[in-house]
C-alpha positions as CSV (number, residue, x, y, z in Angstrom):
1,X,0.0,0.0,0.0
2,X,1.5,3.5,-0.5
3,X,0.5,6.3,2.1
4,X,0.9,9.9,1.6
5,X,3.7,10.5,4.3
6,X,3.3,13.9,4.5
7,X,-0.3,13.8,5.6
8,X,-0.3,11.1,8.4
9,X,-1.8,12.1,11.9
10,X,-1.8,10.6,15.2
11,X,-4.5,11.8,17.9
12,X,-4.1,10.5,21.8
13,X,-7.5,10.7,24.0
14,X,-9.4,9.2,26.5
15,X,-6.6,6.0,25.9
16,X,-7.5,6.0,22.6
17,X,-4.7,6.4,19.3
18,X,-6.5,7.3,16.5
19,X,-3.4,7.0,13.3
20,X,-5.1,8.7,10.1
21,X,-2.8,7.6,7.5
22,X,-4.4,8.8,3.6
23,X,-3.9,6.4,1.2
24,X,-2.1,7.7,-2.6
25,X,-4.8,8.2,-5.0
26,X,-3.9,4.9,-7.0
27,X,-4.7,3.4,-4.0
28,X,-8.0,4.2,-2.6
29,X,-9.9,1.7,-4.6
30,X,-8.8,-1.5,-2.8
31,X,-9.9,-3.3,0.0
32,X,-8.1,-4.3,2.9
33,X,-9.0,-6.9,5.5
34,X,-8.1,-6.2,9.4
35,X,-8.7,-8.8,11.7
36,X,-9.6,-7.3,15.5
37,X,-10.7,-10.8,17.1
38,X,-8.7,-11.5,20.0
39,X,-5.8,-14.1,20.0
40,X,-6.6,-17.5,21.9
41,X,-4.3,-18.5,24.3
């Protein structure tokens, strides 16, 4: 994936990072797949 380093931000609140990093403009039509289930043990 290729992100536009020069308009990545990072807010901190309430224990919360929120990371906004904009994807290149060839890449904004595809999909990716992010798996938030939690890791068994």
């Amino acid at each position: 994936m290729k992100i536009q380093n020069t308009n990545v931000t990072a807010d901190y609140f309430d224990g919360i990072l929120n990371l906004t990093l904009p994807l290149s403009e060839e890449e904004k039509n595809k999909v990716v797949k992010v798996n938030l289930g939690e890791a068994t043990a």
